[in-house]
Each structure stands twice: as structure tokens, then as C-alpha cells.
C-alpha positions as CSV (number, residue, x, y, z in Angstrom):
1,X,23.7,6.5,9.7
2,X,23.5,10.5,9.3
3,X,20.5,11.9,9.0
4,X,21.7,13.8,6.0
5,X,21.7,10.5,4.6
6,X,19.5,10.4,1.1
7,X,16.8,8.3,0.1
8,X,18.8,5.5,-1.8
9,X,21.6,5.7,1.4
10,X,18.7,4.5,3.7
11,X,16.8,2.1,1.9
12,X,20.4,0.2,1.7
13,X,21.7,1.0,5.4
14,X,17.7,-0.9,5.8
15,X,18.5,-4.0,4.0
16,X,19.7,-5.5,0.7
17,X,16.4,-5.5,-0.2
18,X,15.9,-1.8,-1.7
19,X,12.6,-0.2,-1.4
20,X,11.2,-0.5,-5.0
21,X,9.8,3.0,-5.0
22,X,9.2,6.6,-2.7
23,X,6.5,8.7,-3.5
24,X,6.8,12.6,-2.1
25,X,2.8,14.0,-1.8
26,X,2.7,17.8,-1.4
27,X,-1.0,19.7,-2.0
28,X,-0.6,23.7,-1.3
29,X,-4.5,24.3,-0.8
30,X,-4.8,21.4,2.0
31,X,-1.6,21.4,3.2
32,X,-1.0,18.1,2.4
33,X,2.7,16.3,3.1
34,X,3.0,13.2,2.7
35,X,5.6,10.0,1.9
36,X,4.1,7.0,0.7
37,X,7.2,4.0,0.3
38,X,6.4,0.8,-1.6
39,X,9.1,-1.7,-0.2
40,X,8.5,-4.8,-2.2
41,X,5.7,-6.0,-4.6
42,X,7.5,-9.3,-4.9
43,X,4.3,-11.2,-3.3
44,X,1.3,-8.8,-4.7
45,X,0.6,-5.3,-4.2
46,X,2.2,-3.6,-1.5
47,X,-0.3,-3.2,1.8
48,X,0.6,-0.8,4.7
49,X,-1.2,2.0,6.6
50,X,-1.3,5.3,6.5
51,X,0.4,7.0,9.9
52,X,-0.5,10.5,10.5
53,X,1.8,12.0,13.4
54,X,3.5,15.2,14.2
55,X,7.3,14.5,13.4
56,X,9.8,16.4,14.2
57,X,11.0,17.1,10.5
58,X,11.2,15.6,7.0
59,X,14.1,13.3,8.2
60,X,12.6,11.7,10.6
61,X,9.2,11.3,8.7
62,X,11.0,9.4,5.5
63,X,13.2,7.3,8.2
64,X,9.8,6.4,9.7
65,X,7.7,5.4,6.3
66,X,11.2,3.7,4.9
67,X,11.4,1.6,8.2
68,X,7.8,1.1,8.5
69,X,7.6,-0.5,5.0
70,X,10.6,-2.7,5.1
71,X,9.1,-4.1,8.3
72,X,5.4,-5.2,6.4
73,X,7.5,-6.4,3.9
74,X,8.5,-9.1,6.3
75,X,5.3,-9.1,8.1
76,X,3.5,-9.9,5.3
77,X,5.7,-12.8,3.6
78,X,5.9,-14.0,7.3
79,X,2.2,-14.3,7.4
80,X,1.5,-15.8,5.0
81,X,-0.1,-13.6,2.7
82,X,0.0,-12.4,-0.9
83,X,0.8,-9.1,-0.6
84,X,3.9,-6.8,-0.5
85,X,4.8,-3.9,2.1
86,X,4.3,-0.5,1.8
87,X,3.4,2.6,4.7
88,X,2.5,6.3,4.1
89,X,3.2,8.7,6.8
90,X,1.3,12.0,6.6
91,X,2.8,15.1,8.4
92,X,1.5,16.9,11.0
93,X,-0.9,16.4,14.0
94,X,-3.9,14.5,13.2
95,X,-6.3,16.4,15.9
96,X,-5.3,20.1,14.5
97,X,-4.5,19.2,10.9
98,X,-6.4,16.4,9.9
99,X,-9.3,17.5,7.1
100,X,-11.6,15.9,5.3
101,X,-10.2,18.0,2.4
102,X,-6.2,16.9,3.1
103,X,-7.4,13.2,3.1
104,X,-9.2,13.5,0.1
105,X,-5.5,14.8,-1.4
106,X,-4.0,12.5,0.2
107,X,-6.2,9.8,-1.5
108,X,-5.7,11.1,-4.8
109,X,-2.2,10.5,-4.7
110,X,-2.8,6.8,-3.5
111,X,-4.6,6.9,-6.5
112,X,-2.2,7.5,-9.2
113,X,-0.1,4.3,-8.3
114,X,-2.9,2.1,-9.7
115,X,-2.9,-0.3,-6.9
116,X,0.8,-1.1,-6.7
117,X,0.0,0.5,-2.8
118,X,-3.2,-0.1,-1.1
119,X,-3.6,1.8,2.2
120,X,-5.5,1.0,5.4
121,X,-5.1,2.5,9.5
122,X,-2.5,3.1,11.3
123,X,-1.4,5.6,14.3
124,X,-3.7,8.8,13.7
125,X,-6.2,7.1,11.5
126,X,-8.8,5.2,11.5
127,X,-12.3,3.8,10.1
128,X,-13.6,7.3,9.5
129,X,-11.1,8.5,7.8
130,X,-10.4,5.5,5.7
131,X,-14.2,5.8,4.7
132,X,-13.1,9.6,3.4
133,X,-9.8,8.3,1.6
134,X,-12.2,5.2,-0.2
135,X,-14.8,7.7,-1.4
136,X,-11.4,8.9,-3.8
137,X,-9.2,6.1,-4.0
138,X,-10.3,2.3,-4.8
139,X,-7.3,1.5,-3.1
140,X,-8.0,1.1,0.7
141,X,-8.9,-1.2,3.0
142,X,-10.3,-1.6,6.5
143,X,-13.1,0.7,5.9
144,X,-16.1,0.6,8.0
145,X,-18.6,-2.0,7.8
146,X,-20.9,0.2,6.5
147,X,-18.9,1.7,4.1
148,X,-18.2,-2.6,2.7
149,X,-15.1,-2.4,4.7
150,X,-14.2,-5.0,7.5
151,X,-13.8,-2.5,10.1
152,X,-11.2,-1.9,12.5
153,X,-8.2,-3.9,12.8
154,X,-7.8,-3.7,16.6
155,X,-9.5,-6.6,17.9
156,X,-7.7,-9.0,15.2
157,X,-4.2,-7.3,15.9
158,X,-4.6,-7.8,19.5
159,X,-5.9,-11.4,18.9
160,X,-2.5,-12.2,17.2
161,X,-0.7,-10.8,19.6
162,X,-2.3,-12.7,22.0
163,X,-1.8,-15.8,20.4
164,X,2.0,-15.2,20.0
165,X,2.8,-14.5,23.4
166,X,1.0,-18.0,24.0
167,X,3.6,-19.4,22.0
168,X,6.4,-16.8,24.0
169,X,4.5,-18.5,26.8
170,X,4.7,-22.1,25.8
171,X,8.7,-21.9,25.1
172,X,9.6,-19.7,28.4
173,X,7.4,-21.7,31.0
174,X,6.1,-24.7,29.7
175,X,2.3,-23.9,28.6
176,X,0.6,-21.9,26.2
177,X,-1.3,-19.7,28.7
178,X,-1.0,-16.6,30.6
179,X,-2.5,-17.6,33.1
180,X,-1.3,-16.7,36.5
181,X,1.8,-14.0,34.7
182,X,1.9,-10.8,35.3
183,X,1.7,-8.7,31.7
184,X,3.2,-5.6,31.3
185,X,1.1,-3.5,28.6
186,X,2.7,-0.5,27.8
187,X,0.1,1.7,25.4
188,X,-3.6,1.0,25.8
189,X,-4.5,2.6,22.8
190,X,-7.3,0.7,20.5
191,X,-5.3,-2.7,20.1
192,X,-3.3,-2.5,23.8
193,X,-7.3,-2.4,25.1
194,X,-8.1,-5.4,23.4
195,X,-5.1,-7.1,24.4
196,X,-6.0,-6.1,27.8
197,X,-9.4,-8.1,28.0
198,X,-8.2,-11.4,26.3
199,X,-5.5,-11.4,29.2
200,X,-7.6,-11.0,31.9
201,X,-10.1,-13.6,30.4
202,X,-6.3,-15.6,30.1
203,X,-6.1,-15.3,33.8
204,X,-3.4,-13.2,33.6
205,X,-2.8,-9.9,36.3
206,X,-2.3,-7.2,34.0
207,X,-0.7,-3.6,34.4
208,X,-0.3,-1.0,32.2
209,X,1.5,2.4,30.8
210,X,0.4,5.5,28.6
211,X,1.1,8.9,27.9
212,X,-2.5,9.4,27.9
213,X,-4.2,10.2,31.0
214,X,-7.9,9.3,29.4
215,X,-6.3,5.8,28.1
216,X,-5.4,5.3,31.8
217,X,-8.9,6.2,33.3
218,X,-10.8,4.3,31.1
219,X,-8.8,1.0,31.2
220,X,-9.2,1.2,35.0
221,X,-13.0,1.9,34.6
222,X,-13.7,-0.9,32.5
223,X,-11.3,-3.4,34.0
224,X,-10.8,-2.1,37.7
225,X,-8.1,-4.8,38.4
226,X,-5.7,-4.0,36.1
227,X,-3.0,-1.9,37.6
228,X,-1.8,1.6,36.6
229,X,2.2,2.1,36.3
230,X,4.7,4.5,35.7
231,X,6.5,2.6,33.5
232,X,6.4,-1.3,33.1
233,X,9.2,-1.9,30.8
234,X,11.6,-2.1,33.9
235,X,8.8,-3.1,36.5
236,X,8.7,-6.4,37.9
237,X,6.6,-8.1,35.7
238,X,6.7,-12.0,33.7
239,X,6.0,-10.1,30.1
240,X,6.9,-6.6,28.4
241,X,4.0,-6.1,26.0
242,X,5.2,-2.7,23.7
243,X,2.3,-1.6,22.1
244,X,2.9,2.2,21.7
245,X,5.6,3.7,19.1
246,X,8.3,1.7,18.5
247,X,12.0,1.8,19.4
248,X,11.3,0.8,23.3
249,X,13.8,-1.7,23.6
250,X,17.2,0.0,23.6
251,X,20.8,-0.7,25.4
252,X,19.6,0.5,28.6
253,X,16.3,-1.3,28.7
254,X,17.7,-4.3,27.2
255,X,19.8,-4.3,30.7
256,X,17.3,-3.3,32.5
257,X,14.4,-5.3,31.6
258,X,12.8,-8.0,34.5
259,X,10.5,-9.8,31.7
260,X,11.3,-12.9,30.7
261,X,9.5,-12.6,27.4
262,X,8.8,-9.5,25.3
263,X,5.9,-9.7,22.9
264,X,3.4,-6.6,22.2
265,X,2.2,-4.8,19.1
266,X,4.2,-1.6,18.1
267,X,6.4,-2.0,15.0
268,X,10.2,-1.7,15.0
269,X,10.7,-2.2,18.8
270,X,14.6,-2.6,18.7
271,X,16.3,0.2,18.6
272,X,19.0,-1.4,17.0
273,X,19.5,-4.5,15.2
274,X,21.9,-5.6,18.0
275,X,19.2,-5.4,21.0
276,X,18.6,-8.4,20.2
277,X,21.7,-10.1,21.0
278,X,21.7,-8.6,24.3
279,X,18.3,-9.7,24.8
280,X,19.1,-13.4,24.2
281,X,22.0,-13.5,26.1
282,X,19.9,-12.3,29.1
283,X,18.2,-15.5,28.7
284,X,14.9,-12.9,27.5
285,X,12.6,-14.7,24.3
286,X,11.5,-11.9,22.3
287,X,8.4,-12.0,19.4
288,X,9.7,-10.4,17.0
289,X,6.5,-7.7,16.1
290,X,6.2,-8.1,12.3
291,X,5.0,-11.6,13.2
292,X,3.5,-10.9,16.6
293,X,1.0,-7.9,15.3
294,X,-0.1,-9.4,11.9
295,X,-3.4,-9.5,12.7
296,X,-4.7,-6.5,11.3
297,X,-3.2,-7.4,8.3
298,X,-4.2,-11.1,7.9
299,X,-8.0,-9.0,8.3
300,X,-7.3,-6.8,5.6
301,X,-5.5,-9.5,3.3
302,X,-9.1,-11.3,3.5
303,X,-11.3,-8.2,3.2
304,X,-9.1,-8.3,-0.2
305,X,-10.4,-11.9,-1.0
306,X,-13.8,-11.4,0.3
307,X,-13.3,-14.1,3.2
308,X,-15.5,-14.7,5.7
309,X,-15.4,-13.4,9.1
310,X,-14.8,-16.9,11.0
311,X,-11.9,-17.5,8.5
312,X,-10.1,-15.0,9.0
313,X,-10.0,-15.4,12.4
314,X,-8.9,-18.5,12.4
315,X,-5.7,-17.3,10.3
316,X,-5.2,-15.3,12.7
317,X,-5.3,-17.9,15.2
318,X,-2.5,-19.8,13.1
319,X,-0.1,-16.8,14.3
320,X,0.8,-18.9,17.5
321,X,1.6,-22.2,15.1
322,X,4.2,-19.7,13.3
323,X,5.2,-18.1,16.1
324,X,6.1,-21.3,17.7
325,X,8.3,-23.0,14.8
326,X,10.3,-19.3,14.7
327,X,10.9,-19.7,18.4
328,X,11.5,-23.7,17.8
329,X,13.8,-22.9,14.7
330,X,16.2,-20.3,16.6
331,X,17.2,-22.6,19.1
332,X,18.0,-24.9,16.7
333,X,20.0,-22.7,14.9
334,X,21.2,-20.9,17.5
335,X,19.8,-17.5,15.6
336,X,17.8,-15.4,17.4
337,X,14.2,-14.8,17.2
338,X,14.0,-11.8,15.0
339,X,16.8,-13.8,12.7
340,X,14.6,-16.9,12.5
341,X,11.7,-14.8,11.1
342,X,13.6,-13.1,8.6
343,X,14.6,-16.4,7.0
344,X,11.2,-17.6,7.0
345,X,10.2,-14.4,5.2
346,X,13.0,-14.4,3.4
347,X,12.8,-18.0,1.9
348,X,8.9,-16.9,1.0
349,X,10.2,-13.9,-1.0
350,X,13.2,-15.4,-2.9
351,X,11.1,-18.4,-4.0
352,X,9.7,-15.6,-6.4
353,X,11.7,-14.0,-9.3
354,X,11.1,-10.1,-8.4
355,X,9.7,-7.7,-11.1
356,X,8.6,-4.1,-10.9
């Protein structure tokens, strides 16, 4: 695809499914640029956080939020849940640009679509700000507890995680456990943190990649075992664990890749549809990561039904029983992984006549 390509060009090259609407956001007194995509409401309103990063230009930032809400499209039929998939990207670097006044326009625009798109946290977000974007929209979740929110979605995203590489774990080696594989984390970030402790408390040696220098140091004060690496998509380890920015897994890592199973949190972590392919014919399982890092929206799919606490983490919890009948299902098939979740999903969202 070129990246002159137009809106409608993308949303097809993306799937059959065409994104149901694109909203362009521009305020000149806050600066404010923004793209907020609603993929599907086929399910219920569409759900999907808000990313604020620096990209590169325009192009890549609509790429990004057009991917970005496909994929919770599919995350969210796979999970389960009663809710479309939508994302919002907001332009520019969150630690120089990020205002209380340019969230506040941001919100108003989330606003206007009347709950057809309901926002929550994402890369360059988080609680804080989502308690500023509530205060002008109705239409946001994962707010503070303080604020009536259900807080941050880390510990439930890395609890799914968790649970589906269990299941990677159970189909590669025989057991649902960790216990005694080396894990590969690459991005300790809020969710690769958590994913961090549950691992060691698995039994699992852990080691682990970031940009950030701080991330590094303060994983290795709080959990002096774990080891610090270069890289570890390449390194010698049992399982690859992406839980940075997406697109990781390309040709050349495909080919170069030691793990035996890939499961982590990032979205979009092939590069290409066909990584894949290469992937299973390296004998490599891979989770695909709209089903793998549901957990943070399971959370706020229940702080929409006023659930309890203990319920929704045991929803959560039911990630490694889905996980397990997609890896199941493929080898039946003969699909892979990321094929088998797509018909699940799929099935979910054709069983219902769609209707703007």
C-alpha cells in the first residue's frame, strides 16, 4: 500500500470490514490534532483508547488509529464483550504537548459522537488524564478510582497476558505454567512490569528490553533477578513477550527468533499478515495479541456494567480457556493462530445484522 493511499483505500487494504466512520479533530488555541476511527459498532458502542505519541506525520498517525481500531474490533468480539472497536491517536509528544487545556478539546470532540466512541488509556495516557477528558466528556472509561473510574488497566492487561501464555504454555510443552522457562519481556512499561511479577511468582527466569533506561533500573531494583538485555527478541530465550509498540515481528525476526512461543501485550505485532506463516512453519505458536491483551478491556467493559471487582477478574481469567480452544482450533484446521481468532470473532460479529 502507498502511503498516499486515502482514507477509504486503507480501511479496505485493512479488511472487508470498512471502518464505519473517521473523525479529523483540529483546535487552533490548544493545538489540538487528533483522529478518532470508529471500526465497527456491530456489537455496541465502539471502545478503544486514546494514544498520544509523536508520529512522524499525518500518514502514519491515520495508518496507526485505522490499524489500531480494526484490531479492537476483533479484540473485543473475541472477548467476549458487547462492544465495538474504535482508537484515537493524538499528535504530538505527550511530555511537551500534553495540556490540560488540549485534553479538554480533545474531549469535546469525543463528545459530539454521543457515545457511538467511548475512550479510555493507551500509550501516552493515563488515569490522570482520563480524569481531565471525563470532567468534559461522559464518554470515558478507566478513570481513577476516585474520580468513579476502575483505575488503570495494567494489572488486568498483564493478568490476561499471563493467562494466555499459560495456554501458549500448555500446547508448546505440556503444562499450563511458566515455571522453570525463560521469558523474554521486551517493554516494561506499566503492563510489561506487571507481567514481570506474575512470572516470577510463575517460577519463571525472566529478562527484559526497553528503550528506557529508568524502565530498566527500576525493574532491576524491585526484582533484582530479572535480567537486563540488549534485545531479547533474538536472545536465547523459551518465550518472546512484545509488549512495546507493535510491528516487532518482521521477515528477519521471524527467521531469527529462538522462542518457541510468542505471546506479549503490544497491539499489531506482525508486520505483515504473512509473519505468520513463517512463524508456523518454524514450528513457533504465536497468541495472537487482540486476544492475548484483552484484559484492560474486559476491565473497562465491566466498569460499563458496574461489575464487581472479583468478576471481572475472573473474566479475565477465562482469557486462557479462549486462548486454548484458538490454539486447539488451528491445529485442527490447519489455520494458524491469528486465523483461528479471526473466525471466532468473526462468527460473533456476522451472527448480528450490522447497522450504523
Amino acid at each position: 500500500m502507498h502511503s498516499e493511499a486515502g482514507v477509504f483505500a486503507r480501511s479496505h487494504d485493512l479488511s472487508a470490514r470498512s471502518h464505519e466512520q473517521v473523525m479529523f479533530c483540529e483546535d487552533d488555541k490548544t493545538g489540538l490534532k487528533a483522529i478518532i476511527s470508529i471500526h465497527s459498532t456491530t456489537l455496541g458502542p465502539a471502545l478503544g483508547g486514546t494514544r498520544f505519541y509523536p508520529y512522524a506525520d499525518e500518514s502514519a498517525a491515520l495508518q496507526d488509529v485505522l490499524r489500531l481500531s480494526w484490531g479492537m474490533t476483533y479484540k473485543a468480539a473475541a472477548s467476549g464483550v458487547d462492544l465495538g472497536g474504535g482508537k484515537a491517536v493524538i499528535i504530538g509528544d505527550p511530555a511537551i504537548h500534553k495540556t490540560e487545556e488540549l485534553l479538554a478539546a480533545y474531549a469535546r470532540f469525543v463528545e459530539t459522537l454521543g457515545g457511538r466512541y467511548i475512550t479510555a488509556g493507551d500509550v501516552g495516557t493515563n488515569t490522570d488524564d482520563l480524569d481531565v477528558i471525563g470532567r468534559h466528556t461522559r464518554w470515558v472509561m478507566g478513570r481513577s478510582k476516585q474520580a468513579g473510574g476502575s483505575g488503570d488497566s495494567a494489572r488486568l492487561t498483564a493478568l490476561g497476558v499471563f493467562h494466555s501464555m499459560r495456554a501458549g504454555a500448555e500446547s508448546v510443552w505440556g503444562a499450563p505454567t511458566l515455571a522453570g522457562r525463560t521469558v523474554g519481556i521486551e517493554g516494561v512499561g506499566k503492563v510489561g512490569r506487571e507481567l514481570t511479577a506474575l512470572l516470577l511468582e510463575d517460577g519463571a527466569e525472566v529478562c527484559v528490553t526497553d528503550v528506557n533506561q529508568a524502565a530498566l533500573q527500576s525493574i532491576s531494583q524491585e526484582h533484582p533477578s530479572v535480567r537486563l538485555l540488549s534485545s531479547v527478541a533474538t536472545a536465547p530465550v523459551d518465550v518472546y513477550a512484545p509488549c512495546a509498540l507493535g510491528g516487532t515481528l518482521t521477515a528477519s525476526s521471524a527467521e531469527a527468533i529462538e522462542a518457541k512461543l510468542i505471546c506479549g501485550a503490544a497491539n499489531n505485532q506482525l508486520a505483515t499478515p504473512g509473519i505468520e506463516r513463517a512463524l508456523n512453519e518454524r514450528g513457533i505458536t504465536w497468541v495472537p495479541d487482540f486476544v492475548a491483551n484483552a484484559g484492560g478491556l474486559i476491565q473497562v467493559a465491566g466498569e460499563l456494567r458496574a461489575a464487581a471487582p472479583a468478576d471481572v477478574e475472573a473474566d479475565v481469567a477465562g482469557i486462557y480457556a479462549r486462548c486454548r480452544d484458538i490454539i486447539t482450533a488451528a491445529k485442527a484446521e490447519g489455520i494458524g493462530t491469528g486465523e483461528a481468532a479471526n473466525r471466532f470473532a468473526e462468527r460473533r460479529l456476522d451472527a448480528i445484522p450490522r447497522a450504523l
